[in-house]
PDB file with one MODEL, atoms N, CA, C and O in Angstrom:
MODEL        1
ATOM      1  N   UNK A   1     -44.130  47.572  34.954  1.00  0.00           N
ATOM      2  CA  UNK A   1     -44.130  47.593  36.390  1.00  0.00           C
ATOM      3  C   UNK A   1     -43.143  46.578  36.936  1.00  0.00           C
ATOM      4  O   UNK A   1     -43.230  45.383  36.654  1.00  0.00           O
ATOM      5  N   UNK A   2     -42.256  47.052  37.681  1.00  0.00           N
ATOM      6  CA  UNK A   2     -41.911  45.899  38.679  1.00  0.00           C
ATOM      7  C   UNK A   2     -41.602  45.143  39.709  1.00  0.00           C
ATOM      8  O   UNK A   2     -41.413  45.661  40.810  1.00  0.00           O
ATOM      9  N   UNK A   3     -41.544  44.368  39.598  1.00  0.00           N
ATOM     10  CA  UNK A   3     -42.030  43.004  40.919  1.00  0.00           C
ATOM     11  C   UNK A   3     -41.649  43.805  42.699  1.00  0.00           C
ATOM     12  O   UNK A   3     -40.641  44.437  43.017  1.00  0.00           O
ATOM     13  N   UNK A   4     -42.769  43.491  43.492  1.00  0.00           N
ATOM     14  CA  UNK A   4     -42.431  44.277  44.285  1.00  0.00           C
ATOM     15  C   UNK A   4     -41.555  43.232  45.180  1.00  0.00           C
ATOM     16  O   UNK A   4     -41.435  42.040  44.897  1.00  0.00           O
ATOM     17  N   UNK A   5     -40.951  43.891  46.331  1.00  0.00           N
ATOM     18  CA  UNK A   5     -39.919  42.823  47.315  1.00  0.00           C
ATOM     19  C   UNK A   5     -41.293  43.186  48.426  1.00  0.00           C
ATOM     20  O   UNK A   5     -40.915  44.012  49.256  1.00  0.00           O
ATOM     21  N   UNK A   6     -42.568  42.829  48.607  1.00  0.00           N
ATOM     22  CA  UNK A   6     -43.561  42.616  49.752  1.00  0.00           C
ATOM     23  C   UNK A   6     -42.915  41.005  50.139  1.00  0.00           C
ATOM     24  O   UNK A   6     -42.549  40.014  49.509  1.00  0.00           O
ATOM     25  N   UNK A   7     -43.013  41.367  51.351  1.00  0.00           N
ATOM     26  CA  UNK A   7     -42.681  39.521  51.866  1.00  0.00           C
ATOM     27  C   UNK A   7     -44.084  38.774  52.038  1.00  0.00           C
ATOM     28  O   UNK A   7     -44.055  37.652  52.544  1.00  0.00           O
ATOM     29  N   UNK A   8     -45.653  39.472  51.544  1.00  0.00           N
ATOM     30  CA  UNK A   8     -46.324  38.735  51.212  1.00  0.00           C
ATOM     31  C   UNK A   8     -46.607  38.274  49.776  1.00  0.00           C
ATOM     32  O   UNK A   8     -46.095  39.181  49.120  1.00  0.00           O
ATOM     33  N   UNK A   9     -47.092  37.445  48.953  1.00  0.00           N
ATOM     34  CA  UNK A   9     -47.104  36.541  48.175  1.00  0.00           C
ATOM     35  C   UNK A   9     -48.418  36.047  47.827  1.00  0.00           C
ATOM     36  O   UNK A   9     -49.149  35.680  48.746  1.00  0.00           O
ATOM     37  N   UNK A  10     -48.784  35.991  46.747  1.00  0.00           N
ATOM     38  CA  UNK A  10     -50.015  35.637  46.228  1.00  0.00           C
ATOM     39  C   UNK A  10     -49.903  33.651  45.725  1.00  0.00           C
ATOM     40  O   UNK A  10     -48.993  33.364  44.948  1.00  0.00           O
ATOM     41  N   UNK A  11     -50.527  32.875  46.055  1.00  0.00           N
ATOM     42  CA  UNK A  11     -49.671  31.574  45.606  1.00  0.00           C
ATOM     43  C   UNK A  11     -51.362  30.801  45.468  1.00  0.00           C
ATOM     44  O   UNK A  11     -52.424  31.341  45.777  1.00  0.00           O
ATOM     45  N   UNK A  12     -51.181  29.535  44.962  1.00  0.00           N
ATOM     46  CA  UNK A  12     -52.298  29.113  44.423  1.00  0.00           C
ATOM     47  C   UNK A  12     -52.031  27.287  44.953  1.00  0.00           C
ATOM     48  O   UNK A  12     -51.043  26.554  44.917  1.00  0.00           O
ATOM     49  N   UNK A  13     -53.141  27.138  45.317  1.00  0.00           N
ATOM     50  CA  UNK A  13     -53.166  25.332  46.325  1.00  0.00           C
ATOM     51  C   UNK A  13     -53.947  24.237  45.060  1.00  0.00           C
ATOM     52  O   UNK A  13     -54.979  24.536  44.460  1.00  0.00           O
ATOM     53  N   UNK A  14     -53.410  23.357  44.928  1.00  0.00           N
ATOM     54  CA  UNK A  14     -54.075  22.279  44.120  1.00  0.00           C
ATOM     55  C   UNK A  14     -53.808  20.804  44.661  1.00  0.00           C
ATOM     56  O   UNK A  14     -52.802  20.167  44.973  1.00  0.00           O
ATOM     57  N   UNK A  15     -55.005  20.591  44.630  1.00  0.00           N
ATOM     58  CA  UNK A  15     -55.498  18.941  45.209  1.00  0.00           C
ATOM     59  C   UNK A  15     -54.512  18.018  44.644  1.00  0.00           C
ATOM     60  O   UNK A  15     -54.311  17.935  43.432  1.00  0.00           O
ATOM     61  N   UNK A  16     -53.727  17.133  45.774  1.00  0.00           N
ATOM     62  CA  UNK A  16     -52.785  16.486  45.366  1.00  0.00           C
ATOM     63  C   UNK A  16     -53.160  15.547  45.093  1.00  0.00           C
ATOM     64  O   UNK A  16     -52.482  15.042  44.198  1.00  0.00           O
ATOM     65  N   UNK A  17     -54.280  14.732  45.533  1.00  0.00           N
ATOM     66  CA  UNK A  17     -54.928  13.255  45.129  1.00  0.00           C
ATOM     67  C   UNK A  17     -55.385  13.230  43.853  1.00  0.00           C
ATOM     68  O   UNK A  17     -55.038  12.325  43.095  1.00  0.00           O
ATOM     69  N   UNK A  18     -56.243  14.247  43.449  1.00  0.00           N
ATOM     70  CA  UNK A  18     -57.097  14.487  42.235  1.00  0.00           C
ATOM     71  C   UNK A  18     -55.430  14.663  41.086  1.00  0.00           C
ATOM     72  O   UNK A  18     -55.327  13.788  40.226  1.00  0.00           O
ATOM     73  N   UNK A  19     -54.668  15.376  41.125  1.00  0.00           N
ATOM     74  CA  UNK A  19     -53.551  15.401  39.799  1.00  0.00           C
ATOM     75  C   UNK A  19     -53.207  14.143  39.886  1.00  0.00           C
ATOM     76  O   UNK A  19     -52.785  13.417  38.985  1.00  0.00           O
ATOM     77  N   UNK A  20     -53.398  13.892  41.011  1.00  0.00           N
ATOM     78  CA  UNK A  20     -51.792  11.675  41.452  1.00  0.00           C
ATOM     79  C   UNK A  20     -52.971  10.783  40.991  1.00  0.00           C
ATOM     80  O   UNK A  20     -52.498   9.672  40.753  1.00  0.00           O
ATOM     81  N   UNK A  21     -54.722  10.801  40.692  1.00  0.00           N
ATOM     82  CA  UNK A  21     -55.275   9.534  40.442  1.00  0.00           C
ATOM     83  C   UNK A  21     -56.156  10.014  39.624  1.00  0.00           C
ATOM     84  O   UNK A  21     -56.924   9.053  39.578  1.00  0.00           O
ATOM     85  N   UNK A  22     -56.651  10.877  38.878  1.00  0.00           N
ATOM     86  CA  UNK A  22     -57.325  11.652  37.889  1.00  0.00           C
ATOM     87  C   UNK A  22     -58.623  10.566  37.503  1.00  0.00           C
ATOM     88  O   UNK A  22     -58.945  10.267  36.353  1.00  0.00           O
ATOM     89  N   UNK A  23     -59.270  10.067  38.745  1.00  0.00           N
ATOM     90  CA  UNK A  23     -60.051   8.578  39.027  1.00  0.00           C
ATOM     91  C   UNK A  23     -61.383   9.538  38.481  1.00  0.00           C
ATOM     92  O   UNK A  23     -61.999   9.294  37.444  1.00  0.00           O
ATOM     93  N   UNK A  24     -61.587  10.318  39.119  1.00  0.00           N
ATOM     94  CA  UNK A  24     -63.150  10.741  38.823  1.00  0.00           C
ATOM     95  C   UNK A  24     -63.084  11.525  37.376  1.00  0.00           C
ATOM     96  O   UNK A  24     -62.442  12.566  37.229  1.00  0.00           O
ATOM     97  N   UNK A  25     -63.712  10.988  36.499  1.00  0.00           N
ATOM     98  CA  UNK A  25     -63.669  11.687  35.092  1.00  0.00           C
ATOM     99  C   UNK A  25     -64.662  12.221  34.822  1.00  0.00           C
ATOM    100  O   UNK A  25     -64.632  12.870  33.777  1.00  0.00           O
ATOM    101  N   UNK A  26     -66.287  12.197  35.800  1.00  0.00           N
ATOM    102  CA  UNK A  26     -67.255  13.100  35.642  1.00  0.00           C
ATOM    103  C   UNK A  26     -67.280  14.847  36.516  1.00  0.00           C
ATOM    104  O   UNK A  26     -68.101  15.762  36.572  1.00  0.00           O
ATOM    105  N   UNK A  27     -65.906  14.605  37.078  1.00  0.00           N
ATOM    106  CA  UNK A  27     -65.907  15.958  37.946  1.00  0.00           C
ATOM    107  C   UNK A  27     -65.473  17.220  37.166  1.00  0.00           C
ATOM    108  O   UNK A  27     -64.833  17.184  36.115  1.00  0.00           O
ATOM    109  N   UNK A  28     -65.825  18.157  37.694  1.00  0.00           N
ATOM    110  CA  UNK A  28     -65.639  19.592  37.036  1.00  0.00           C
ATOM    111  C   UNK A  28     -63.971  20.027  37.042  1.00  0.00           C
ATOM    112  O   UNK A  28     -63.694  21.225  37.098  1.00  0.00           O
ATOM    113  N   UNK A  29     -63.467  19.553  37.014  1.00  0.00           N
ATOM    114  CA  UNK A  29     -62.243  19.822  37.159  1.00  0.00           C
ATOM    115  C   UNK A  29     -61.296  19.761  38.417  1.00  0.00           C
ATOM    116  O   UNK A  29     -61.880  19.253  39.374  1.00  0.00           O
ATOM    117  N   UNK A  30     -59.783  20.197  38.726  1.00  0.00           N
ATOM    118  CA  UNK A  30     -59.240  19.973  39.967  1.00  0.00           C
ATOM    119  C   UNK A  30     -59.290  21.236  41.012  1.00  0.00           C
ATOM    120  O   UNK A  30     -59.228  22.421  40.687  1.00  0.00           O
ATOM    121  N   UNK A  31     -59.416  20.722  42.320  1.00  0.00           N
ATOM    122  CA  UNK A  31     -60.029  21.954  43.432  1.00  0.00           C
ATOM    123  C   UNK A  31     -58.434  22.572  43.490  1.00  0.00           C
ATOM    124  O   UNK A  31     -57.345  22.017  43.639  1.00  0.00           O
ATOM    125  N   UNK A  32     -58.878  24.125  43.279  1.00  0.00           N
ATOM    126  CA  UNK A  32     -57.603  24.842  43.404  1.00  0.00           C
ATOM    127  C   UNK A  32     -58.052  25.944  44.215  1.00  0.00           C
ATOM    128  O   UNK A  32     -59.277  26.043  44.143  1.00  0.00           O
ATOM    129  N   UNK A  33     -57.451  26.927  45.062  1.00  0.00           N
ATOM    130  CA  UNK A  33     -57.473  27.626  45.843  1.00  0.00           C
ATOM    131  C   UNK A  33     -56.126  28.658  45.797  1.00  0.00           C
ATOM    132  O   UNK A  33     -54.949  28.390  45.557  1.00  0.00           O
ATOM    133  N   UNK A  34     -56.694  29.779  46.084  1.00  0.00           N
ATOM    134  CA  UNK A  34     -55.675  30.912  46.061  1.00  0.00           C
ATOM    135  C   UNK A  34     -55.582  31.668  47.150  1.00  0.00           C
ATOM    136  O   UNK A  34     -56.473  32.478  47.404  1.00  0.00           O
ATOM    137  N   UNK A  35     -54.320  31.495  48.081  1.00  0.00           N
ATOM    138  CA  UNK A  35     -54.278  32.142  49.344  1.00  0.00           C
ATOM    139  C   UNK A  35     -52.999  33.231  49.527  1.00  0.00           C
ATOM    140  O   UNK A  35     -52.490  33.540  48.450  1.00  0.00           O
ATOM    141  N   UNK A  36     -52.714  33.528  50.091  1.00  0.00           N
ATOM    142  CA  UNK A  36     -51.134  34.361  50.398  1.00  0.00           C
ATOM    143  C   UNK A  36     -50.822  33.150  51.643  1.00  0.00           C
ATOM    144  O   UNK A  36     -51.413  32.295  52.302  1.00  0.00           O
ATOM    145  N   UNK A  37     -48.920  33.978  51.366  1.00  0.00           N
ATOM    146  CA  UNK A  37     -48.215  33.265  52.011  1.00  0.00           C
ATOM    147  C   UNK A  37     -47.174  34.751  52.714  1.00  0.00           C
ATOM    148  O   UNK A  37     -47.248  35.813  52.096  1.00  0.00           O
ATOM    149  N   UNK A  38     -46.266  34.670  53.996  1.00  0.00           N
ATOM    150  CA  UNK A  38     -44.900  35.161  53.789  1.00  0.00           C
ATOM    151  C   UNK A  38     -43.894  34.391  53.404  1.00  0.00           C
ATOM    152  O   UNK A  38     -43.477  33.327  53.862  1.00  0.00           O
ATOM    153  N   UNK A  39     -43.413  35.305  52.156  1.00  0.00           N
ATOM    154  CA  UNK A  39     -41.762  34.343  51.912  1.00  0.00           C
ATOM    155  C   UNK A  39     -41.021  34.296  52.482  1.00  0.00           C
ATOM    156  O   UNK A  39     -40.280  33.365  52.170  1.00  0.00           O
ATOM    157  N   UNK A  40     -40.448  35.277  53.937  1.00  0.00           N
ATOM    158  CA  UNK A  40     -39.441  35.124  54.849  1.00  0.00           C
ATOM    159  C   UNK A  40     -40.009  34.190  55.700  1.00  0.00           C
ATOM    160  O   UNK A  40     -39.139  33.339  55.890  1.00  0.00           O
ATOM    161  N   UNK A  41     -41.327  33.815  56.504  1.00  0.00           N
ATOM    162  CA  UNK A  41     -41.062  33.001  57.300  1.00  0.00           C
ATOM    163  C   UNK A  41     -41.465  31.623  56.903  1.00  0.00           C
ATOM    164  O   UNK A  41     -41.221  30.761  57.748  1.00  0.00           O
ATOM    165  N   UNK A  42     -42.126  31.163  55.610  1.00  0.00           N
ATOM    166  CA  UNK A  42     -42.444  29.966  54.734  1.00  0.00           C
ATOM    167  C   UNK A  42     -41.265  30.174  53.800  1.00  0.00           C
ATOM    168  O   UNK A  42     -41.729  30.757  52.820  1.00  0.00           O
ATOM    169  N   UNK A  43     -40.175  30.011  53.659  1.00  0.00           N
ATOM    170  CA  UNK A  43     -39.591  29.704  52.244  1.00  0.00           C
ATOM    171  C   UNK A  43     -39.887  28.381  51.003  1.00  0.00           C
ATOM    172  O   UNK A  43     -39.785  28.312  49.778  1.00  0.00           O
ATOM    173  N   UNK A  44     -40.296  27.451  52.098  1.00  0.00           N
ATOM    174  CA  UNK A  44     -40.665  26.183  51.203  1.00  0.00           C
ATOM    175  C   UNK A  44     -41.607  26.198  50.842  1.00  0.00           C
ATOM    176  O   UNK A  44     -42.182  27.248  51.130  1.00  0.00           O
ATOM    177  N   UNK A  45     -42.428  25.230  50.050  1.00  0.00           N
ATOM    178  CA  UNK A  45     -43.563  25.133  49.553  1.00  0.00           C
ATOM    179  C   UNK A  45     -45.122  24.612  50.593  1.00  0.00           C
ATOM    180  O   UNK A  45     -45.233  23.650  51.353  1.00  0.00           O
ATOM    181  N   UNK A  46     -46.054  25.589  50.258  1.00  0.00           N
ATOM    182  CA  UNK A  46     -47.054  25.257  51.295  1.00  0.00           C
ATOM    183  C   UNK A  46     -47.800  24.349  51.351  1.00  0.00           C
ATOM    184  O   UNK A  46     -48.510  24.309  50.346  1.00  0.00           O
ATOM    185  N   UNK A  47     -48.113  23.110  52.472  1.00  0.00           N
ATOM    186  CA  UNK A  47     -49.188  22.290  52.851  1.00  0.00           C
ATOM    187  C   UNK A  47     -50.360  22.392  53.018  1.00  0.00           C
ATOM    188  O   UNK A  47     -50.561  22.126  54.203  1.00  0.00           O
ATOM    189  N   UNK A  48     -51.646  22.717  52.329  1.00  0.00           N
ATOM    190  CA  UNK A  48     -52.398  22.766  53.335  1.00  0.00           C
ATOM    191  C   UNK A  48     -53.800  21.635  53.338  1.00  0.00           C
ATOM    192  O   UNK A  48     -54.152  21.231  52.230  1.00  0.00           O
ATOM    193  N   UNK A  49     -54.518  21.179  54.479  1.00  0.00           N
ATOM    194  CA  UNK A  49     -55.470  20.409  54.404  1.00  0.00           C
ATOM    195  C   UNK A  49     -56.690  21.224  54.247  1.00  0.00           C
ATOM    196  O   UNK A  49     -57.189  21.833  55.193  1.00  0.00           O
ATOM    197  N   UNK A  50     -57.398  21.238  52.471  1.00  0.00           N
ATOM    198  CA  UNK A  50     -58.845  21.991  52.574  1.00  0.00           C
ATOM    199  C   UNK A  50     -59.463  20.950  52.031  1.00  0.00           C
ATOM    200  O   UNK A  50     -58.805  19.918  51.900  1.00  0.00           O
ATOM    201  N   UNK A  51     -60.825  20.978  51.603  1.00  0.00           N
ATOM    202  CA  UNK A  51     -61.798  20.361  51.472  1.00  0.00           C
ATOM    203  C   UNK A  51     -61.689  20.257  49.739  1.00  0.00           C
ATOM    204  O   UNK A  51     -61.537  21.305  49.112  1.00  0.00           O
ATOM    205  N   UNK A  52     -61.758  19.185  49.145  1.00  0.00           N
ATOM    206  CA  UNK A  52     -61.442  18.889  47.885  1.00  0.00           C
ATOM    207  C   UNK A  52     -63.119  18.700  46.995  1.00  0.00           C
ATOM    208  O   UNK A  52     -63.416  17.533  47.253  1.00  0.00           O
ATOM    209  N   UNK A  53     -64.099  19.207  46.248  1.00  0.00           N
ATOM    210  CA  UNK A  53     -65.072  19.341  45.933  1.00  0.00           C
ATOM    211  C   UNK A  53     -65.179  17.826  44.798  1.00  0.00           C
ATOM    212  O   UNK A  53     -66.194  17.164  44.579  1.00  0.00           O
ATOM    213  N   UNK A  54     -64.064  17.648  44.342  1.00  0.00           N
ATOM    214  CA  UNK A  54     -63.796  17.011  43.446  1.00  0.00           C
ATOM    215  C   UNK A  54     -63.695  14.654  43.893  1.00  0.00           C
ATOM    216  O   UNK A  54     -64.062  13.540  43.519  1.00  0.00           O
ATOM    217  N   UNK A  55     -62.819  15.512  45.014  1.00  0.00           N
ATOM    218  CA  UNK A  55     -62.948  13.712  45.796  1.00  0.00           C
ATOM    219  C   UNK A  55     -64.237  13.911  47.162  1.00  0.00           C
ATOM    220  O   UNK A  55     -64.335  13.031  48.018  1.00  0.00           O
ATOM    221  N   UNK A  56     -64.793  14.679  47.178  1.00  0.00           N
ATOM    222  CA  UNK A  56     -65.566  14.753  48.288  1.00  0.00           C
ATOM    223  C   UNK A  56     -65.166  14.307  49.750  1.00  0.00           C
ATOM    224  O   UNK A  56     -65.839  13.683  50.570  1.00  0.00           O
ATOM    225  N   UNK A  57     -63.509  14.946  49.874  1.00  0.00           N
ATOM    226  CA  UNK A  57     -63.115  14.693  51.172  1.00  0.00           C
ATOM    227  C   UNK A  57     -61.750  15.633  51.231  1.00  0.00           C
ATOM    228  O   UNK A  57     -60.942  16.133  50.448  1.00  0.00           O
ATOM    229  N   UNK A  58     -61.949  15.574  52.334  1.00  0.00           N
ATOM    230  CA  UNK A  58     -60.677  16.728  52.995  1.00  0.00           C
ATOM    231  C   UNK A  58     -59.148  16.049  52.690  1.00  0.00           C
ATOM    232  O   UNK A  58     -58.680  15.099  53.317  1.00  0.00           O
ATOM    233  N   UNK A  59     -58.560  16.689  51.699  1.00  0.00           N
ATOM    234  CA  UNK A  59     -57.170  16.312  50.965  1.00  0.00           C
ATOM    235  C   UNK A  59     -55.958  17.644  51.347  1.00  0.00           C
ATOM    236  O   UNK A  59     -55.940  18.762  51.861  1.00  0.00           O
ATOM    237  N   UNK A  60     -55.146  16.778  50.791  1.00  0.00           N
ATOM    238  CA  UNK A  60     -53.793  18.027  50.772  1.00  0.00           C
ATOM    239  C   UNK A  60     -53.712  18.676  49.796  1.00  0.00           C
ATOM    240  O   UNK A  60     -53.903  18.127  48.711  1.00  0.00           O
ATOM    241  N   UNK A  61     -53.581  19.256  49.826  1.00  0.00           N
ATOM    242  CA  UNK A  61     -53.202  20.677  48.498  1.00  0.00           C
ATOM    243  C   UNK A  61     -51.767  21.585  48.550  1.00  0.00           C
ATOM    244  O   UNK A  61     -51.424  22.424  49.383  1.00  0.00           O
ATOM    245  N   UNK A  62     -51.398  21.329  47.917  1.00  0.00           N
ATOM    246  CA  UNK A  62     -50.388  21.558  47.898  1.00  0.00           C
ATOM    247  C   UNK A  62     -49.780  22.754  46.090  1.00  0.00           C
ATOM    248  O   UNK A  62     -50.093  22.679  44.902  1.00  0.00           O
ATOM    249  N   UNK A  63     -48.837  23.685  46.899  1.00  0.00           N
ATOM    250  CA  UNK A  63     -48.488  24.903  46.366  1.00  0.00           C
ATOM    251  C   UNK A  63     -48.235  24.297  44.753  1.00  0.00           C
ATOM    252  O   UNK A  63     -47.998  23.094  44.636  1.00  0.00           O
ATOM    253  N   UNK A  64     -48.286  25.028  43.727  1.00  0.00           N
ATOM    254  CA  UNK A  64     -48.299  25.371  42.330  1.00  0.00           C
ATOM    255  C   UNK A  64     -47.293  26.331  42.142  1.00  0.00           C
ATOM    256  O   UNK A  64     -47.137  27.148  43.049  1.00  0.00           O
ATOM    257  N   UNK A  65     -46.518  26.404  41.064  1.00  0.00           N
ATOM    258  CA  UNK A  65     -45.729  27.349  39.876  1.00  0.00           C
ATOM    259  C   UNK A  65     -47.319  27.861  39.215  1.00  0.00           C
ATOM    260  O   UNK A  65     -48.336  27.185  39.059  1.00  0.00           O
ATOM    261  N   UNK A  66     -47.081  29.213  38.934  1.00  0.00           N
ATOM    262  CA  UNK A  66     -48.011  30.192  38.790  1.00  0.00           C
ATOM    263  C   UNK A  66     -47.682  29.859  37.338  1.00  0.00           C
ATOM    264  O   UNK A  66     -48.246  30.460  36.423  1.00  0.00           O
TER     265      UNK A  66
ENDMDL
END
């Protein structure tokens, strides 16, 4: 199959505090999230502020290589 040209996008969010201080070592792992994006009107990489399960506070998350 191949890759379609949709200008929507499947992309995946990971907690930027939790990879930068890997402080909590009893947590289940790092909060990741999977949202869409458009590539024509986002070309750069996405910001977003969600709720991090892992630091128990609202962090940045920020876009991933799949």
């Amino acid at each position: 199959m191949a890759k379609s040209k949709d200008a929507r996008i499947t992309i995946i969010l990971e907690c930027t505090s939790c990879v930068r201080n890997r402080v909590n070592k009893e947590s289940m792992g790092i909060s990741r999230y999977i949202t869409e994006k458009n590539r024509h009107n986002t070309p750069s990489r996405l910001e977003l502020i969600k709720f991090c399960p892992s630091c128990y506070k609202h962090t940045i998350h920020g876009e991933i290589k799949k």
